[in-house]
C-alpha positions as CSV (number, residue, x, y, z in Angstrom):
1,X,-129.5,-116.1,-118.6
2,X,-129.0,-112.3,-116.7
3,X,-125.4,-111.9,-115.3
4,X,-127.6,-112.2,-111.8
5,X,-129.7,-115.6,-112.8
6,X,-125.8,-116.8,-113.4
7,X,-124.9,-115.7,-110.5
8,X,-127.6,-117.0,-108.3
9,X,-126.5,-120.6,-109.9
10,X,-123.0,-120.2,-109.5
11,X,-123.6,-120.0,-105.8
12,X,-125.8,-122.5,-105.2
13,X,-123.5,-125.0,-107.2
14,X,-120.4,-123.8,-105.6
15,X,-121.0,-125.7,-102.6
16,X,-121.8,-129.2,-104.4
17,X,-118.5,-128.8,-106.4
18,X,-116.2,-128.0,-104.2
19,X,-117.7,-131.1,-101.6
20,X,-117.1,-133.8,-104.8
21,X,-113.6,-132.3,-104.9
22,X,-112.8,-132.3,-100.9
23,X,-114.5,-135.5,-100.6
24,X,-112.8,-137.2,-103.5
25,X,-108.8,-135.3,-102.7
26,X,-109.3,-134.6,-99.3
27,X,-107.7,-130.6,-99.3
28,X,-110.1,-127.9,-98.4
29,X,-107.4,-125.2,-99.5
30,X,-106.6,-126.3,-102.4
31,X,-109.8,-127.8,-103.7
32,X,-111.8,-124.5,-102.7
33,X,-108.9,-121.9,-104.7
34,X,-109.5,-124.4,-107.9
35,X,-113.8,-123.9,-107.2
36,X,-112.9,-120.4,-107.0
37,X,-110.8,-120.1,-110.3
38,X,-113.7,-122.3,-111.9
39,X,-116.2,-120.0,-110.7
40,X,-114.9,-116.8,-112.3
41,X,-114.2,-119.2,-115.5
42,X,-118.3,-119.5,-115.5
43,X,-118.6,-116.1,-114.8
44,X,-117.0,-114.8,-117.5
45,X,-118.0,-116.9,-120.1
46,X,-121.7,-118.3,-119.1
47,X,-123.4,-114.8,-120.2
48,X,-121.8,-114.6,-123.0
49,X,-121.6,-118.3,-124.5
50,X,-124.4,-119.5,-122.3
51,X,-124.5,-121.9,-119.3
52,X,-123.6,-125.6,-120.6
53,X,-126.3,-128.6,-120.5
54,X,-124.6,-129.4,-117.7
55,X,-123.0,-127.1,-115.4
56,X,-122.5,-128.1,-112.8
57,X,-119.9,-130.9,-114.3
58,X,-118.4,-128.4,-116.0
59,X,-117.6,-126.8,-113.2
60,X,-116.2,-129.8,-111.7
61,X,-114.4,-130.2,-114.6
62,X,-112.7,-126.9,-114.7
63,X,-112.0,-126.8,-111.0
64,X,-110.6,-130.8,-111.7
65,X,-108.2,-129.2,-114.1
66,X,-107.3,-125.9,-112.6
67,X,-106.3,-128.6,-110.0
68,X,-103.9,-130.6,-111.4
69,X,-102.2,-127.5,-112.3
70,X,-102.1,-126.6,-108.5
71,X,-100.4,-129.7,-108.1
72,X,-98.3,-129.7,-110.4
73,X,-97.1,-126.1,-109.7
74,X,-96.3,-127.8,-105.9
75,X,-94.5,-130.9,-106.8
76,X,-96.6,-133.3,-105.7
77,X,-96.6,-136.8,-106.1
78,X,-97.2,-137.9,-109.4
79,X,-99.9,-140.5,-108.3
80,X,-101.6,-138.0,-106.9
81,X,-102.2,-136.0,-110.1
82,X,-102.9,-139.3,-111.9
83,X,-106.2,-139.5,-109.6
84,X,-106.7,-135.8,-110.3
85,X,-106.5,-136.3,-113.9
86,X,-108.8,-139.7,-113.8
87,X,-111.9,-138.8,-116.9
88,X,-114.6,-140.3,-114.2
89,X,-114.0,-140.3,-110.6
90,X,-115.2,-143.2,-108.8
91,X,-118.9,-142.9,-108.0
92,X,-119.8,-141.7,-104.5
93,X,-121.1,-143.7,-102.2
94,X,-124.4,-143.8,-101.4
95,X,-126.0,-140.4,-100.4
96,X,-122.7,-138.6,-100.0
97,X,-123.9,-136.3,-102.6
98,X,-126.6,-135.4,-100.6
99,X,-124.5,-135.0,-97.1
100,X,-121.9,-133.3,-99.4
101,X,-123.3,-129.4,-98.0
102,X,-123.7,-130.8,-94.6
103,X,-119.9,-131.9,-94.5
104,X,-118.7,-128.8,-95.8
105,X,-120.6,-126.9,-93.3
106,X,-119.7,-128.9,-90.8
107,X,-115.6,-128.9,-91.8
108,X,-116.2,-125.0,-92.0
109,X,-117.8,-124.7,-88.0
110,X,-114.4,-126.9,-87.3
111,X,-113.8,-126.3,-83.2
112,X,-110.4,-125.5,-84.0
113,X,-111.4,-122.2,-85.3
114,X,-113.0,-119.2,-83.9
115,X,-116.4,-118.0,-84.5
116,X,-115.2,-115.0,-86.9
117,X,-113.2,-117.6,-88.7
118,X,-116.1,-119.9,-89.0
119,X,-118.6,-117.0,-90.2
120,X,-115.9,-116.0,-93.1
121,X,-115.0,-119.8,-94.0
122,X,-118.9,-120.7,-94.1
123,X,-119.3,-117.6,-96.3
124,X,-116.5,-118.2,-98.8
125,X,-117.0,-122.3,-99.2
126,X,-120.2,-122.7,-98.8
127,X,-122.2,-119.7,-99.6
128,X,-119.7,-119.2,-102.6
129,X,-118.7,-115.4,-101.9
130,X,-116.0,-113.7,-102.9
131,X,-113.3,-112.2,-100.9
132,X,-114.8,-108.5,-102.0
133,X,-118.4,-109.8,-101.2
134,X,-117.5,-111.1,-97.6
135,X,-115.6,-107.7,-96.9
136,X,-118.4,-105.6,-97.7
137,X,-120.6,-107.9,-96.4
138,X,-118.9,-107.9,-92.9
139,X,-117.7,-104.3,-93.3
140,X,-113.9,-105.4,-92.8
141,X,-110.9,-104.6,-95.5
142,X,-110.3,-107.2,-98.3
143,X,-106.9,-108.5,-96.6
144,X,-108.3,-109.2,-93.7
145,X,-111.2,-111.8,-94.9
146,X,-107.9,-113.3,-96.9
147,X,-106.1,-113.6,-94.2
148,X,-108.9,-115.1,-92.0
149,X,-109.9,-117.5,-95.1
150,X,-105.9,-118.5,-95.6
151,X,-105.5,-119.2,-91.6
152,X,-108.5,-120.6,-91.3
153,X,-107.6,-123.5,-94.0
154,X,-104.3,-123.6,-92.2
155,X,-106.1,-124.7,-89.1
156,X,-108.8,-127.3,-90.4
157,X,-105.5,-128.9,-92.1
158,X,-103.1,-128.6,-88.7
159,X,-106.5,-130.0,-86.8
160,X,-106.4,-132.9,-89.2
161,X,-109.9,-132.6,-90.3
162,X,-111.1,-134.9,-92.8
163,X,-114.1,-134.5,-95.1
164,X,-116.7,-136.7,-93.5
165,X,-119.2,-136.7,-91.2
166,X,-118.0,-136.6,-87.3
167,X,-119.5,-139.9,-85.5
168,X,-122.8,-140.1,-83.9
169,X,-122.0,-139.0,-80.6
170,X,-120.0,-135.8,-81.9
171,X,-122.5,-134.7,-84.7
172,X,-124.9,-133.1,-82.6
173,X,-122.4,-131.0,-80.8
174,X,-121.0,-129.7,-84.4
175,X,-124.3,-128.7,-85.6
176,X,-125.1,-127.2,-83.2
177,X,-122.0,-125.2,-84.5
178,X,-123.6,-124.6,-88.0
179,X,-126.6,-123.5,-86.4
180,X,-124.8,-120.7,-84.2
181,X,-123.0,-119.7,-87.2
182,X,-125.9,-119.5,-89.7
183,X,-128.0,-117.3,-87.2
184,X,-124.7,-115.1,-86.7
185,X,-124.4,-114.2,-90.4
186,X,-128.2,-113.9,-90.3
187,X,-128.6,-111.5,-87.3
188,X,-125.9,-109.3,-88.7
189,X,-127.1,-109.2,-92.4
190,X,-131.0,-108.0,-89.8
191,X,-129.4,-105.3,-87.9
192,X,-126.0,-104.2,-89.2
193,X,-123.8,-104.0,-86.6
194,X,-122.0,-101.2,-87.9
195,X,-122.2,-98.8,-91.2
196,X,-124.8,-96.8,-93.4
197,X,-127.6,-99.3,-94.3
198,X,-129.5,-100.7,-91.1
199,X,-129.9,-104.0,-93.1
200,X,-127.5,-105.9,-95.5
201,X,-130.0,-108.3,-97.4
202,X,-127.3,-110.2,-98.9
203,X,-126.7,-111.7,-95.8
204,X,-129.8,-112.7,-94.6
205,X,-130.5,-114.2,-97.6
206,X,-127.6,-116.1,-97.3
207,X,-127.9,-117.3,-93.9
208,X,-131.7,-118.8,-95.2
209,X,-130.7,-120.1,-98.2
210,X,-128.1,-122.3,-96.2
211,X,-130.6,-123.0,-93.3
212,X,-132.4,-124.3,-96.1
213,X,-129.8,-126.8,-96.9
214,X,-128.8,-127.6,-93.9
215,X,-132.7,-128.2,-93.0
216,X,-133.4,-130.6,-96.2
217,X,-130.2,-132.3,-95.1
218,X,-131.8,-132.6,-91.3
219,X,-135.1,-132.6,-91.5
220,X,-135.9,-134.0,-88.4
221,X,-133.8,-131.8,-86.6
222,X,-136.4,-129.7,-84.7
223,X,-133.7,-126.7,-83.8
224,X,-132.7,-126.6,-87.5
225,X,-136.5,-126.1,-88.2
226,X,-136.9,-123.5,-85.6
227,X,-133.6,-121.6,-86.9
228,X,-135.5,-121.8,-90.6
229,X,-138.7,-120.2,-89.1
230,X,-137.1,-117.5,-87.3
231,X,-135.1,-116.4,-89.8
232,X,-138.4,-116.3,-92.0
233,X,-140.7,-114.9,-89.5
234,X,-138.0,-112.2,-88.7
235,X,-137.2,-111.5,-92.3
236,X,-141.0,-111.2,-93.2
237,X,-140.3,-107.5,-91.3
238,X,-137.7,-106.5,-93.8
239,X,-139.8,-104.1,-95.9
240,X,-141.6,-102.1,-93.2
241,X,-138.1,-101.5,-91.5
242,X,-137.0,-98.7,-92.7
243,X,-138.7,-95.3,-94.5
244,X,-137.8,-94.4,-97.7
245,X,-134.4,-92.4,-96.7
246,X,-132.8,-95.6,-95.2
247,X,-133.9,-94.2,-91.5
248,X,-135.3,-97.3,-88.9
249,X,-138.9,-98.0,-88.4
250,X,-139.4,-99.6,-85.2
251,X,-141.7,-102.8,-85.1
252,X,-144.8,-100.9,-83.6
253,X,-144.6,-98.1,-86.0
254,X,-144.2,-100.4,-89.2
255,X,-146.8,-101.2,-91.6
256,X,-147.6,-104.4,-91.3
257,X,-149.4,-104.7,-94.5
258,X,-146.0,-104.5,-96.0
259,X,-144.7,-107.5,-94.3
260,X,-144.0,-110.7,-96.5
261,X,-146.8,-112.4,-95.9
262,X,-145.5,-116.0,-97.8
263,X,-142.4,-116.1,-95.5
264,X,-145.0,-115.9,-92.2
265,X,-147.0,-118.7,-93.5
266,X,-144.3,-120.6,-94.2
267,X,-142.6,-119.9,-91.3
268,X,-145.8,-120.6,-88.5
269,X,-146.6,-123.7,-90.9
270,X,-143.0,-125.2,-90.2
271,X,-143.2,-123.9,-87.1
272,X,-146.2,-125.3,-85.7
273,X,-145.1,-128.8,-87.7
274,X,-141.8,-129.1,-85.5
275,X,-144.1,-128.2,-82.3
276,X,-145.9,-130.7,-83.0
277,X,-143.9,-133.0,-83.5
278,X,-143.2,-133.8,-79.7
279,X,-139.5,-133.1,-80.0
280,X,-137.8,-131.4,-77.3
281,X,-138.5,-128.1,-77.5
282,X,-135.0,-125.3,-77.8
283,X,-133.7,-122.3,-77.8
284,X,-134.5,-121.5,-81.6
285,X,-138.3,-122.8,-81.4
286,X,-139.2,-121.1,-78.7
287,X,-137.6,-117.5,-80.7
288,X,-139.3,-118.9,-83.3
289,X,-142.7,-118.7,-81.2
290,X,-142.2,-115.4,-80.2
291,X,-141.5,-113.6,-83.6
292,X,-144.5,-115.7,-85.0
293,X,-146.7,-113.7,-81.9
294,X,-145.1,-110.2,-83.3
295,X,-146.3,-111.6,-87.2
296,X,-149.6,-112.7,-86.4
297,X,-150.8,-109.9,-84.4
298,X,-153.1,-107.8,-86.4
299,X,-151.7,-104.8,-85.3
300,X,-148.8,-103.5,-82.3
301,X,-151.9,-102.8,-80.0
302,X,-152.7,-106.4,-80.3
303,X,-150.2,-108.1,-79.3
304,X,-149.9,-110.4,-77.2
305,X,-147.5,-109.7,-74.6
306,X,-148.7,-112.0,-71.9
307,X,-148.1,-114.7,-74.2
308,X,-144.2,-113.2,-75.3
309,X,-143.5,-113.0,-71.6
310,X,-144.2,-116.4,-70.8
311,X,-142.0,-117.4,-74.1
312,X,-139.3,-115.3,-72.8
313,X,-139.6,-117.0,-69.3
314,X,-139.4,-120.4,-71.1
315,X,-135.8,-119.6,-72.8
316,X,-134.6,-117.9,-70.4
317,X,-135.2,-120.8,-68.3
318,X,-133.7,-122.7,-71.7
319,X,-130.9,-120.6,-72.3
320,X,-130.3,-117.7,-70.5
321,X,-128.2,-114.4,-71.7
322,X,-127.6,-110.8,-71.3
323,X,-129.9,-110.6,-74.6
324,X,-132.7,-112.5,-73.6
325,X,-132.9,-110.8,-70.5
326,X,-132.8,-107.0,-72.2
327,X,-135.8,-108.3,-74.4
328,X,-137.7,-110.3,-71.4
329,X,-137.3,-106.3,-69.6
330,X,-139.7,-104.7,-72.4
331,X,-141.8,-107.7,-72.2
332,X,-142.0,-107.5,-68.6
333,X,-142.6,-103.7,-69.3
334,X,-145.7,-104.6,-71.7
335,X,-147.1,-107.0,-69.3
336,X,-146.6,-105.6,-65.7
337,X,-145.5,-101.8,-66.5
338,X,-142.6,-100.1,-67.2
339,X,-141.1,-99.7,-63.8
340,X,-141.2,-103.5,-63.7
341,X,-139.3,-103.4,-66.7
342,X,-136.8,-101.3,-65.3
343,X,-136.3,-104.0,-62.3
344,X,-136.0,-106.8,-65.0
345,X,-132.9,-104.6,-66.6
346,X,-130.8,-105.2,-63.7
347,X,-129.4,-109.0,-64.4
348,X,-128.3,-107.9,-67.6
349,X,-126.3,-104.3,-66.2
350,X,-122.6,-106.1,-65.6
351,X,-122.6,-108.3,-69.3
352,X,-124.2,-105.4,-71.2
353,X,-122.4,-102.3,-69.7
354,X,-121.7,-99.8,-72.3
355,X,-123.4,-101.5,-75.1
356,X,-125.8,-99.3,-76.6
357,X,-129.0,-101.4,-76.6
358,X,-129.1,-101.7,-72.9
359,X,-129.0,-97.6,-72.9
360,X,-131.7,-97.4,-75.4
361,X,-134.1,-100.3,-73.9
362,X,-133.6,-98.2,-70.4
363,X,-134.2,-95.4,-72.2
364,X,-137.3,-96.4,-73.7
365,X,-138.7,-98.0,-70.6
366,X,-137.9,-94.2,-68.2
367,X,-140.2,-92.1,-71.6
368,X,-142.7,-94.9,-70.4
369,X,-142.4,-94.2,-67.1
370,X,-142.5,-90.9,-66.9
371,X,-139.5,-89.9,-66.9
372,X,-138.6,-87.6,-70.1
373,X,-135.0,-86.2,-69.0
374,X,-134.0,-89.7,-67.7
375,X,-135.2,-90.7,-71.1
376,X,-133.5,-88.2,-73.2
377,X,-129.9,-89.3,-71.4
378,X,-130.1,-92.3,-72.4
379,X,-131.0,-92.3,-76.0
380,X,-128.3,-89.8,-76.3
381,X,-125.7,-92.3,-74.4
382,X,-126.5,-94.9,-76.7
383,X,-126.2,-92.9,-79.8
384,X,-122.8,-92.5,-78.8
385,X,-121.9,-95.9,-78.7
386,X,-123.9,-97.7,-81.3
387,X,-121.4,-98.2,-84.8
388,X,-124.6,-98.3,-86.7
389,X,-125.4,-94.6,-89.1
390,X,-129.2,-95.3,-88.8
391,X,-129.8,-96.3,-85.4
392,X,-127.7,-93.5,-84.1
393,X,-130.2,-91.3,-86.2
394,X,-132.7,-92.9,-84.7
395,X,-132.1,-92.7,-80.8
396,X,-130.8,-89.0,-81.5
397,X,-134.1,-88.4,-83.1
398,X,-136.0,-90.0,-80.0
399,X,-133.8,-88.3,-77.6
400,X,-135.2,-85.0,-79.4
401,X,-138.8,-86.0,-78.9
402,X,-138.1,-87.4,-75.2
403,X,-138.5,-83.8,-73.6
């Protein structure tokens, strides 16, 4: 097996592993820095001697050992490192195994923590990244993921977390949690928030492949469903979105026969399954909806922007934000014209002020109406302020052709 096909393994395994050993001893910081050690155990030796018949209990294995050595190294109770040490832990119960990822997620979107703490936790214990990966991955210096990773632990443990499922009446409110989380780590792997590369594909492909999970673990969770098809009916865009220097495409001038065409069909077909399912409709579906207009229109001419306006009205009715409203303005623009657009901007001035996107949708919407210089302004204003290399490029290069 390539150092990548071990690689790919290694990380979806990592997650099963360490949720036998937090399920079984209970420690998410100590479990997950004896995952880790296994981890770069397998790394190191599966290319070269090959990955065992079973790998992932030799990983548990390892991670097991490397353990008891942790505990022993702390003084702890010696019938503590008797259970360590025990040849077969005691069989799980029933479908724990299974709920194993879902737990982990879960303890990792803890409310004790903050969102940033959550995004690097999720990323370390259940994606399986390294420290180095998240860093680059979140464009922040190597101690600083350590440090967030090490208080984070500190606060699931001082929060007295446990590793099982929160009762009924408190799940929903924690997955909802997951789901927040998952489509942060997604949006920025889709537009970089800051740096050289407009994308960081790493990312969203890490932010699907645990939607996945978390999906197969709920799979009648219509907002999990619609999260999954928005990441894949947004991702389908990846290829068309930039040229072949690195510099942004923007949706209407992308090729669309370059689009992933399996990750729209699966994403309308799950889509359209949830839909019709007669589940309350949320937030995620109805984004879902809207991207799925963008795929499925044969070209940016034929679009259907009557149909994204009303979608827009619908979650902005559902759940309203600054965000929503800047993207229900070029709608609006679309339907009704791009003065009307300009109207729409105005509920989103006070949240958005001096973010670049609100300067480069008003500035968009004033070359549409006519009015170049007004244009030009703005796309230079936001060029200013956006963090990202290539969209600054971009809105310099469209402030250039705005006169």
């Amino acid at each position: 097996m390539t150092d990548d096909g071990v690689g790919d393994l290694l990380r979806d395994l990592a997650p099963r592993v360490l949720g036998r050993l937090v399920r079984r001893h209970g420690d998410l910081a100590t479990c997950e820095d004896a995952v880790q050690e296994a981890l770069l155990a397998a790394a190191l030796q599966w290319p070269r001697e090959g990955v065992p018949a079973s790998p992932q209990g030799w990983l548990t294995t390892v991670a097991s050992r490397r353990l008891v050595e942790i505990v022993r190294n702390e003084s702890a109770r010696r019938r503590r490192e008797v259970a360590v040490v025990a040849a077969e832990p005691d069989p799980p119960p029933p479908g724990a195994s299974e709920d194993d990822t879902l737990t982990l997620l879960l303890l990792c979107c803890h409310p004790a923590l903050t969102p940033p703490a959550q995004v690097t936790l999720t990323l370390r214990a259940v994606g399986g990244l390294t420290t180095a990966e998240i860093a680059r991955a979140l464009l922040v210096p190597e101690p600083t993921v350590a440090q967030r990773v090490s208080r984070a632990k500190q606060r699931v443990r001082a929060a007295g977390a446990r590793f099982e499922l929160p009762p009924a009446d408190r799940l929903g409110e924690r997955v909802r949690a997951v789901r927040q989380v998952l489509y942060l780590i997604f949006n920025e792997g889709y537009t970089a928030s800051a740096g050289p590369a407009l994308q960081r594909v790493e990312l969203t492909a890490e932010a699907i492949r645990l939607t996945r999970q978390l999906h197969a673990r709920l799979p009648e969770d219509a907002e999990t469903a619609g999260l999954l098809a928005l990441m894949l009916l947004t991702d389908a865009r990846r290829p068309a979105r930039t040229g072949p220097a690195g510099e942004l495409v923007p949706l209407a001038e992308q090729d669309r026969g370059r689009w992933l065409t399996a990750s729209i069909v699966e994403g309308v077909d799950l889509l359209t399954r949830t839909l019709a399912s007669g589940r309350p409709v949320g937030p995620y579906q109805l984004q879902a909806a809207i991207a799925a207009v963008h795929d499925e229109a044969p070209s940016a001419a034929e679009t259907d922007w009557s149909q994204i306006l009303g979608l827009y009205d619908l979650l902005d009715a559902a759940a309203p934000s600054p965000v929503v409203t800047l993207n229900r303005a070029v709608a609006v623009a679309m339907v009704h014209g791009p003065r009307a657009g300009l109207a729409a901007l105005a509920d989103a001035e006070a949240a958005l002020a001096g973010h670049h996107r609100l300067d480069a949708v008003r500035g968009h919407l004033l070359q549409l109406a006519g009015q170049p210089e007004a244009a030009r302004e703005h796309y230079l204003r936001a060029a200013r302020r956006t963090l990202s290399i290539p969209e600054r490029r971009y809105l310099l290069s469209r402030a250039g052709r705005a006169c």
